[in-house]
C-alpha positions as CSV (number, residue, x, y, z in Angstrom):
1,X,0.0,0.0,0.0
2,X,3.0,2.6,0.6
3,X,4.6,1.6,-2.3
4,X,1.5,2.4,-4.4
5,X,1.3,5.5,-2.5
6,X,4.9,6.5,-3.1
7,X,4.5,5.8,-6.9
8,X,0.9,8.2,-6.9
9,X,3.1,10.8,-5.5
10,X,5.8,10.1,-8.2
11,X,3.9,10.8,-10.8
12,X,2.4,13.5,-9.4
13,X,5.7,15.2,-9.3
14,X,6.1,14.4,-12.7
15,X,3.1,15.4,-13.9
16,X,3.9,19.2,-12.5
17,X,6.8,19.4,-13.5
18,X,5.9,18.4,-17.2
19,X,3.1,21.4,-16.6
20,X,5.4,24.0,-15.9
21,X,7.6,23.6,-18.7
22,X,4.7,23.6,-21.0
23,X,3.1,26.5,-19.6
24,X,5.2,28.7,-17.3
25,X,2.7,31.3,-16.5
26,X,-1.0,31.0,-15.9
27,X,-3.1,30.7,-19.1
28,X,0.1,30.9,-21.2
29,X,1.2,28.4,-24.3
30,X,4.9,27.6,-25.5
31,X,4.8,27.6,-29.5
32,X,7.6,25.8,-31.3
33,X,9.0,28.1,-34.1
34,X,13.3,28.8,-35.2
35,X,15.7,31.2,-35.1
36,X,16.4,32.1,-39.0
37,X,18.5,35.1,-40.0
38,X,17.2,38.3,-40.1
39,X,17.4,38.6,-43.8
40,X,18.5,35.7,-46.9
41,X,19.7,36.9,-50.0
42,X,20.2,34.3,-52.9
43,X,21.9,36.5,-55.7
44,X,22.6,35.6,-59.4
45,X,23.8,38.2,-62.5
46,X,22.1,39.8,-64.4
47,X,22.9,38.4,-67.6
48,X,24.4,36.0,-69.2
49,X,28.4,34.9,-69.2
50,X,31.2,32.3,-68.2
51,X,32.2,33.5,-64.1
52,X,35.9,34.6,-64.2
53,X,36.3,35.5,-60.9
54,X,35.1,35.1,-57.3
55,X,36.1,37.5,-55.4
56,X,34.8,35.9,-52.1
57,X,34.8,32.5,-50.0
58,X,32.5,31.0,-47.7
59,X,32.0,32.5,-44.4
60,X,33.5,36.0,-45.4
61,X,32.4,39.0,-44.0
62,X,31.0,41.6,-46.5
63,X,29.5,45.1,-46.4
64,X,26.8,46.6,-48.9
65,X,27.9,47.0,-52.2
66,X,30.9,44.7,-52.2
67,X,31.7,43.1,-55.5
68,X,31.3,39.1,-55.0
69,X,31.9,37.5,-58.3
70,X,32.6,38.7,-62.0
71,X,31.2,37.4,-65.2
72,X,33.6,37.6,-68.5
73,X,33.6,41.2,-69.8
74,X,36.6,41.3,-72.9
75,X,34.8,42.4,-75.4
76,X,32.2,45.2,-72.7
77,X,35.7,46.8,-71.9
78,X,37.8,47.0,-75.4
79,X,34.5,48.6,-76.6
80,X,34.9,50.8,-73.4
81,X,38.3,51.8,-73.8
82,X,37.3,52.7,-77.8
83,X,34.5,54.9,-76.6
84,X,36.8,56.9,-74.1
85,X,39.5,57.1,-76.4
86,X,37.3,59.1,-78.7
87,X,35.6,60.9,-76.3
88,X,38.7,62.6,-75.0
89,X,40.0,63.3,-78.7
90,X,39.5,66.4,-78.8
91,X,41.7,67.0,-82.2
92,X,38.5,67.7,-84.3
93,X,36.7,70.0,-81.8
94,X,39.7,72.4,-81.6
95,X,40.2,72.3,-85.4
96,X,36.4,73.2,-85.4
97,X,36.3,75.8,-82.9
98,X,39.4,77.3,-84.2
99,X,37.7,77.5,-88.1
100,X,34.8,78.7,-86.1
101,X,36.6,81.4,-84.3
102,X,38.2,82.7,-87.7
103,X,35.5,82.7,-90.1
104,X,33.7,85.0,-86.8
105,X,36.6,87.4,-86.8
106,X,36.5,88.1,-91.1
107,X,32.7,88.0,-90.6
108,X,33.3,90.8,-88.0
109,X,36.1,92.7,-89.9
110,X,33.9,92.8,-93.2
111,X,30.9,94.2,-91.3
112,X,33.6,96.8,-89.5
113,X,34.1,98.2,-93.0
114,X,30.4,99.4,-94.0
115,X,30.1,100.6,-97.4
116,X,33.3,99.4,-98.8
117,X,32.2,95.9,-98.2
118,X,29.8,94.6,-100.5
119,X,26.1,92.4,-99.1
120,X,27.4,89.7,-101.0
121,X,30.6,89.8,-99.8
122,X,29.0,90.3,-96.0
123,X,25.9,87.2,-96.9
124,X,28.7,84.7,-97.9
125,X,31.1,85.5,-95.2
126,X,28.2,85.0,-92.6
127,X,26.9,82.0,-94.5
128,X,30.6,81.0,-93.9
129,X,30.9,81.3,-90.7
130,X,27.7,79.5,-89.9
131,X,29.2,76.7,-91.8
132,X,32.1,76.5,-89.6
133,X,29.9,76.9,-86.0
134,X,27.4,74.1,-87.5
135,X,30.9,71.7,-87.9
136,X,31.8,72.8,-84.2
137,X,28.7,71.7,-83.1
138,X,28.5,68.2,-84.6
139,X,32.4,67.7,-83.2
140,X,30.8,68.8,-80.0
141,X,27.7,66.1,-80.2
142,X,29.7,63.3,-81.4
143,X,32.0,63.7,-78.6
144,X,28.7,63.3,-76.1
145,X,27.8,60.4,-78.4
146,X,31.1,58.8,-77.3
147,X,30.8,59.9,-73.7
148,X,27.5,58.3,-74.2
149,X,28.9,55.0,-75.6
150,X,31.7,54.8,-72.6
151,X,28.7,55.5,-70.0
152,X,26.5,52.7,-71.5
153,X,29.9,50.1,-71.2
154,X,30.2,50.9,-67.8
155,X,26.7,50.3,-67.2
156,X,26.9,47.0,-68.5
157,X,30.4,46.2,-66.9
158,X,28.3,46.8,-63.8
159,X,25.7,43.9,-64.5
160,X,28.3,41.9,-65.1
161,X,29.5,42.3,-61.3
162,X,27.7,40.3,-58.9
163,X,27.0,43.1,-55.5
164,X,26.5,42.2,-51.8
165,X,22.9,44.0,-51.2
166,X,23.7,44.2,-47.4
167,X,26.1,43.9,-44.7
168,X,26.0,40.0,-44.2
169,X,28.3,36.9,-44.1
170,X,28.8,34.5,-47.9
171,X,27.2,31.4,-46.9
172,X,26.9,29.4,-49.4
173,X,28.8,30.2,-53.3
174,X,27.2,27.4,-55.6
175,X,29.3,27.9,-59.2
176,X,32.9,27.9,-59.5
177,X,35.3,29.6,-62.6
178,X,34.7,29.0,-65.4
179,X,31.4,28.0,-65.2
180,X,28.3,29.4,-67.7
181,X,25.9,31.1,-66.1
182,X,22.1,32.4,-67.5
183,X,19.4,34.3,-65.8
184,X,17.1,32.2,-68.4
185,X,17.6,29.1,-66.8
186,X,17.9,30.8,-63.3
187,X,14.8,29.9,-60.6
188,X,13.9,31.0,-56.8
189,X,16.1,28.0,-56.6
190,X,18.8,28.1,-58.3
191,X,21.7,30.6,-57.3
192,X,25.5,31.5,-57.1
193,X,25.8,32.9,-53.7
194,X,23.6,33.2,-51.0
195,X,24.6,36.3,-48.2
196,X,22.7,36.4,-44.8
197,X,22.0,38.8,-42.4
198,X,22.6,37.5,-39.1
199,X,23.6,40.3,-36.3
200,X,20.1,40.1,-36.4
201,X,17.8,37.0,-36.6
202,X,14.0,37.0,-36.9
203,X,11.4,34.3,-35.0
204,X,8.3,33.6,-37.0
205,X,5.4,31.7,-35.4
206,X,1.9,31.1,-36.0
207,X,-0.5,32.1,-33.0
208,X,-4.3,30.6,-32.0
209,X,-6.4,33.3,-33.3
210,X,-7.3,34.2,-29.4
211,X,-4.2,35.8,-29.1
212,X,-4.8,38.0,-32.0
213,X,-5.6,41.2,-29.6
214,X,-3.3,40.5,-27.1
215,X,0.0,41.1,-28.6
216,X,1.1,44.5,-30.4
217,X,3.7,45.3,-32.8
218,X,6.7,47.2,-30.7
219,X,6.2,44.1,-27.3
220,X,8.9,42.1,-25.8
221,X,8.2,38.4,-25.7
222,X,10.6,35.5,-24.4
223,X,11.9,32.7,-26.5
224,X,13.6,29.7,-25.2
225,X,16.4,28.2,-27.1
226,X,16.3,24.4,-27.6
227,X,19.7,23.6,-28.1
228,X,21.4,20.7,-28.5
229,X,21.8,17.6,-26.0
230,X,25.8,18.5,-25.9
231,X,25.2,22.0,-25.1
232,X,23.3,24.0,-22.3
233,X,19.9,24.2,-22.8
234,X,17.0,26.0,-21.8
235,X,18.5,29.4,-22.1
236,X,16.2,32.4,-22.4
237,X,16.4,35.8,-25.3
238,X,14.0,37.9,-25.6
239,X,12.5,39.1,-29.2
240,X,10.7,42.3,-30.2
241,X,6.8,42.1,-32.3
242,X,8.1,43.9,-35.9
243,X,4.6,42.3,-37.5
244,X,1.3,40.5,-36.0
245,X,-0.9,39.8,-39.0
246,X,-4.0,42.3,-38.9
247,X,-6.5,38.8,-40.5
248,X,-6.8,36.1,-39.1
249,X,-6.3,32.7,-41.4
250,X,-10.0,31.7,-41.4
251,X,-8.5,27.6,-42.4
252,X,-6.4,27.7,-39.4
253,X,-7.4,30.2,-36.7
254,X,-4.0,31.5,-37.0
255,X,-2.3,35.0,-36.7
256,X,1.2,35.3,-38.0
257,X,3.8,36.9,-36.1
258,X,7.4,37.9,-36.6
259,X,9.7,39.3,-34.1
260,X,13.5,40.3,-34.1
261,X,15.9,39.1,-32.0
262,X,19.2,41.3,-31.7
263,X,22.2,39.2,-32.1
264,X,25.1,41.2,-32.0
265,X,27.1,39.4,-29.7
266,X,27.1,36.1,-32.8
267,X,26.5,34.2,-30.0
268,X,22.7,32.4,-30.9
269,X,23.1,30.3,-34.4
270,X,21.1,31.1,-37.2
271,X,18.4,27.7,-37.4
272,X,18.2,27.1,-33.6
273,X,14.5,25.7,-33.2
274,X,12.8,27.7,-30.0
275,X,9.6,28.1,-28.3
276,X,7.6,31.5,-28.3
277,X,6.3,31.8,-25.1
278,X,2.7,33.4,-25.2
279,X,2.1,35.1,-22.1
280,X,-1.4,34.4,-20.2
281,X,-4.5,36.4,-20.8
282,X,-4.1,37.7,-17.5
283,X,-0.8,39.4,-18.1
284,X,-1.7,42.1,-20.7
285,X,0.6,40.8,-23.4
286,X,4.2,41.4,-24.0
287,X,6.7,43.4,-21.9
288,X,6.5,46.2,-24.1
289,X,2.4,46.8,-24.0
């Protein structure tokens, strides 16, 4: 009879224990969700080409704007190099302008005389000098055309260069040198190098509908890592509401929520499942409501 007794009380103690980890606080729920980083970026070029250079490994730290990886550009940059070549020869202009400048001054000189200079000597002198601005002029728009041509080659160089969009670390670099690439045959899943944000990381978790008015963009609600057997468990961040869905998912009496969770230090890993603790209906919410 005391042994039956002893095993009641056993499982008891069991039984309460199992209930507090599972809810914490009266009328609360633990909701499993992960830590994923704060923002993905899977990045491909813009057009077509054979890679000939990576200018990044795996696990490097980049900032915004980087250059990552280079397609083949020969025949962008001879045809670049032609363009500013002609665009800084500026042997016609000043043969132009100084014909110009000239056929101005006998214009002027003939006009200076009045009388003793004929109209039609004055009309073909003027028609002249015209003749010689109009030449300046064309010398002056073919050297924009070229500037033109040299801008448009350095536009398409750029496309050619594959750019970190944020501060983040390479993760993943799927194509080596040498390798064709095309945007044609490119998908949401298919790549060349993936950059991550993860000073940051970002919780999202799907919430009973009930909660739906409890919880306000700008609280401050606990998570609880799940970390590996090997490793110390049960340790505690907190996150802060960026989005709560405004509908609720009539199929699922879900809200969807996303909160950030600052990780500066580097010390939570990007993946790490969790549990969203919902606080109870008698606690107002999050920290920050």
């Amino acid at each position: 009879m005391q042994s039956c007794l002893a095993m009641l009380c056993l499982l008891g103690f069991v039984a309460e224990a199992g209930s507090q980890e599972v809810s914490p606080e009266p009328g609360g729920e633990w909701v499993s969700t992960y830590l994923e980083p704060y923002r993905s970026l899977e990045m491909s070029p813009a057009e077509s080409g054979i890679i000939r250079e990576i200018l990044v490994k795996e696990g490097d730290h980049v900032i915004k704007e980087q250059p990552l990886l280079k397609l083949d550009s020969e025949t962008i940059e001879a045809r670049l190099a032609v363009a500013m070549a002609q665009a800084d020869n500026m042997g016609g202009i000043n043969a132009a302008e100084s014909q110009f400048k000239l056929e101005e001054q006998r214009f002027e000189k003939l006009r200076s005389l009045g009388r003793d200079a004929s109209q039609y000597e004055l009309d073909q002198q003027e028609a002249t000098m015209k003749s010689a601005k109009g030449r300046l002029t064309e010398a002056l728009e073919q050297k924009r055309v070229f500037q033109l041509q040299a801008d448009q080659a350095r536009a398409e160089l750029e496309r050619r260069i594959v750019k970190s969009p944020i501060d983040g670390i390479v993760v993943e670099i799927v194509k080596d040198i040498a390798e064709p690439v095309s945007p044609i045959e490119n998908s949401r899943d298919e790549y060349l190098i993936r950059v991550v944000k993860i000073d940051q990381l970002q919780a999202v978790a799907h919430l009973d509908g009930k909660w739906a008015g409890r919880i306000r963009e700008g609280d401050e609600m606990e998570l609880r890592l799940d970390l590996p057997d090997d490793e110390e468990g049960g340790e505690s961040v907190h996150g802060v509401v960026e989005f709560i869905s405004p509908v609720i998912d009539s199929a699922s009496n879900t809200v969807r929520l996303r909160l950030r969770v600052d990780n500066s230090s580097g010390l939570i890993r990007a993946g790490t499942p969790a549990r969203l603790m919902i606080p109870g209906a008698g606690t107002g919410g999050g920290k920050g409501s």
